[in-house]
C-alpha positions in Angstrom: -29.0 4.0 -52.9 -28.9 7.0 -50.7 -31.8 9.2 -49.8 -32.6 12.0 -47.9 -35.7 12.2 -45.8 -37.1 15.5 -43.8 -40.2 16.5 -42.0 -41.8 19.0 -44.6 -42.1 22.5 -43.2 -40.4 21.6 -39.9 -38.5 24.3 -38.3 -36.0 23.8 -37.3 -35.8 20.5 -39.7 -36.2 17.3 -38.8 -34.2 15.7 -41.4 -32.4 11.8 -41.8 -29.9 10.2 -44.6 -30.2 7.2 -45.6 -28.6 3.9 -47.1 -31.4 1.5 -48.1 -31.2 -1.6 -50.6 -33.3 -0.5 -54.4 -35.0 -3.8 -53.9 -36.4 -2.9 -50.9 -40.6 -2.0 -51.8 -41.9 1.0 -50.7 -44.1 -1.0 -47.9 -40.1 -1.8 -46.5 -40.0 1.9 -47.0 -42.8 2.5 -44.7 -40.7 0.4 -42.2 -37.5 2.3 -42.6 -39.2 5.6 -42.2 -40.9 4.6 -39.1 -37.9 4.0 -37.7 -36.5 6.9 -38.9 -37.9 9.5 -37.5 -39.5 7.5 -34.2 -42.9 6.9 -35.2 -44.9 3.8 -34.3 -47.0 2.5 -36.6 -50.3 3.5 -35.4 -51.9 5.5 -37.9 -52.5 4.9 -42.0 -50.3 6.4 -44.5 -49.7 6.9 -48.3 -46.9 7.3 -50.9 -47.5 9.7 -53.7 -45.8 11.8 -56.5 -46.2 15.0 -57.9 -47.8 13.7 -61.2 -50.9 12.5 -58.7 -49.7 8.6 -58.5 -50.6 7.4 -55.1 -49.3 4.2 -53.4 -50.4 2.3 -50.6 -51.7 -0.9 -49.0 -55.1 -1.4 -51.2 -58.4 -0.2 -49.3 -61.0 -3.1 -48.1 -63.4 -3.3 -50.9 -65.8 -0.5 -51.1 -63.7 1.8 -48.8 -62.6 4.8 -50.2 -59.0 6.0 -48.7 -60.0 9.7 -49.8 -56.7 10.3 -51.6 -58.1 12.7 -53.6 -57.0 11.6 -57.0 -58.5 9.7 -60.1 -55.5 7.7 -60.6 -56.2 4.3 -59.1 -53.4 3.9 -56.1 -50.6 1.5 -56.7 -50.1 -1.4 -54.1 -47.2 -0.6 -52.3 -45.8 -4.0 -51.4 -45.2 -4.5 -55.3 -43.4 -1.5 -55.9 -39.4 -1.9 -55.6 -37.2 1.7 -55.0 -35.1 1.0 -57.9 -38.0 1.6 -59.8 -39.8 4.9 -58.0 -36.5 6.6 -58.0 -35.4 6.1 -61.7 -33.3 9.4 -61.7 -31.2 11.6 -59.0 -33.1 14.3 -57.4 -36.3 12.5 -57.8 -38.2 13.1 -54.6 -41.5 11.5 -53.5 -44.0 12.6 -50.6 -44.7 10.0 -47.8 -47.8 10.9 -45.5 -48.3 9.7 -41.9 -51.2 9.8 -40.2 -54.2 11.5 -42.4 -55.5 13.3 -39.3 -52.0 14.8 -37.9 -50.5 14.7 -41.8 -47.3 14.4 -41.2 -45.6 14.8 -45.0 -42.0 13.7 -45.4 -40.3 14.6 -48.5 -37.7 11.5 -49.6 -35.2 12.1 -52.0 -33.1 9.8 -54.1 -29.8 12.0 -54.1 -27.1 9.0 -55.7 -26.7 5.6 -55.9 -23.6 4.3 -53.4 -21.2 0.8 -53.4 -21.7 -0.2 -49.6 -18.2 -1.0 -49.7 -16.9 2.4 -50.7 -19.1 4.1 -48.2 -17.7 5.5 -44.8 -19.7 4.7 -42.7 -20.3 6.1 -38.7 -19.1 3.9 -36.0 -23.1 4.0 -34.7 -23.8 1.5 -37.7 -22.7 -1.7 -36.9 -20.1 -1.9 -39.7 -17.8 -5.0 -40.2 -15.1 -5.4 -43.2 -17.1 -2.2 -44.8 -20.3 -3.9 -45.0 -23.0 -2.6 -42.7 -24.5 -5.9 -40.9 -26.6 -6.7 -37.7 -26.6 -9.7 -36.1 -24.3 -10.9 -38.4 -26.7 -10.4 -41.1 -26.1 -7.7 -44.0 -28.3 -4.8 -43.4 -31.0 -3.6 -46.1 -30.8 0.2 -44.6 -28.5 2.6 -42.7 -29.1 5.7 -41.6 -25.9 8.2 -42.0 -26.8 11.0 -40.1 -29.9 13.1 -39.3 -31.2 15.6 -37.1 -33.6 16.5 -34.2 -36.6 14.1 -32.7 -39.5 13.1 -34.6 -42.4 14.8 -33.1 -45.0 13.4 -30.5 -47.8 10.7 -31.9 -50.8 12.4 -32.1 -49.6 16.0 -30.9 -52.1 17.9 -33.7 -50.0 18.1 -36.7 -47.1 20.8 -37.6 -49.7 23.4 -35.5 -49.3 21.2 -32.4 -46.2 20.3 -32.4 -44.6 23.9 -33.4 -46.6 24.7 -29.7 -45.3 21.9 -28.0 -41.5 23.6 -28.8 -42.6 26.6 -27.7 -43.7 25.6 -24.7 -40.1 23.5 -24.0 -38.4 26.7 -24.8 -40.3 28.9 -22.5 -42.4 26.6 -19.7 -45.6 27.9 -17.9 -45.0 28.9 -14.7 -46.2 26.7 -12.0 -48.5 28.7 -10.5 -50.2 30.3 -13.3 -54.0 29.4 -13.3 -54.2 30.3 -16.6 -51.7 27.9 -18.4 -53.1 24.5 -16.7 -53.6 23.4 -20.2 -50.1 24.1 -21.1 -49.1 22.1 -18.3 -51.1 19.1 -18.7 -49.5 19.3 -22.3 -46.3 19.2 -21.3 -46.8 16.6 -18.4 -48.6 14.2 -21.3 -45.3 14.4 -23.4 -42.8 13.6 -20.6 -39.6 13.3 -20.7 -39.9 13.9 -25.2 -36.5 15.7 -26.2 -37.2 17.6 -29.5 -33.1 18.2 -29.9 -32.6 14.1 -29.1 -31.5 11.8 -32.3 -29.6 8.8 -31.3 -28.0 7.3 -34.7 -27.3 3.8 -32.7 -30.5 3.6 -31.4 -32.1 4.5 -35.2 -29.7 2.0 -36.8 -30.2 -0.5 -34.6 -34.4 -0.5 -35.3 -33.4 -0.4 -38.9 -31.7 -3.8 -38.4 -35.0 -5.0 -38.5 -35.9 -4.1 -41.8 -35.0 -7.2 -44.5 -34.7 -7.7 -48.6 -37.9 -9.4 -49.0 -39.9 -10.6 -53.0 -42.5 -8.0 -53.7 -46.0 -9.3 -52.7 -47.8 -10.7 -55.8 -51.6 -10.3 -55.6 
């Protein structure tokens, strides 16, 4: 199935297609997105739709997550995507990191034969199957768009500040922006106009076909 995924309310968007396998679970999802979009992995995050169903790895017992909803959440690693996107169009929210919030929309826009699909030279293809290792892959990304943002840069507020400051740098000397500096000198050599599709699509040759977790 082919999805698109983007960076809500990014400007300009930080967007990425997708190829994934439908009986990949949303946890696998997880995995694919981190990829995606260059996060690592070092912060909680949630699956929910617009009717207030929430999925997610379940809570330790007697912790609440703080979701804000009465529905009880789903557990993720039983949840295949042939089954959350049932009908074109349908999008879903992913959340990353509660403190930063970083919301991704995902959309399921068609359902694709791998073998009919043209795919880029970035994606390891071989006899019009996308593999890795010699292994058939269970996700491809197509194209996309611009660098995730930093970890932990303050959310959309943040990181909206951090491109301003690429696009017009403190001046050296100016007592008054040392904090702008030290900002910029934390994030290095971060490019937000880098997106390497070899690079993503070789991460996502991690990501396996794997039975839903029963539990």
């Amino acid at each position: 199935m082919q999805l698109r995924a983007w960076l809500v309310d990014s400007e300009p968007e930080v967007w990425r297609r997708l190829v994934v396998d439908p009986r990949l679970t949303l946890e696998q999802l997880h995995s694919v997105l981190q990829h995606a979009f260059g996060w690592t992995n070092s912060h909680m995050h949630q699956f929910h739709e617009k009717d207030g169903t929430c999925y997610a790895r379940p809570a330790p017992r007697g912790f609440d997550l703080g979701f804000g909803t009465d529905k009880p959440t789903i557990d993720e690693r039983n949840v295949l995507l042939a089954d959350v996107f049932d009908r074109p169009k349908k999008t879903i929210a992913y959340e990353y990191d509660f403190g930063d919030s970083w919301v991704h929309a995902v959309r399921f826009e068609k359902m694709v034969e791998s073998q009919a699909l043209e795919y880029p030279g970035e994606t390891f293809v071989t006899k019009g199957k996308g593999v890795f290792s010699g292994k058939e892959r269970a996700a491809i990304c197509l194209a996309g768009a611009r660098n995730g943002p930093p970890e932990d840069c303050g959310g959309l507020y943040g990181y909206q500040h951090i491109l301003e400051l690429k696009a017009e740098p403190p001046h050296p000397t100016a007592g008054n922006d040392a904090d702008s500096r030290e900002l910029l000198e934390w994030i290095g050599d971060w490019d937000p106009d880098r997106f390497d599709l070899a690079e993503v699509n070789q991460l996502l040759g991690r990501v396996r076909v794997k039975k839903a977790h029963k539990g």
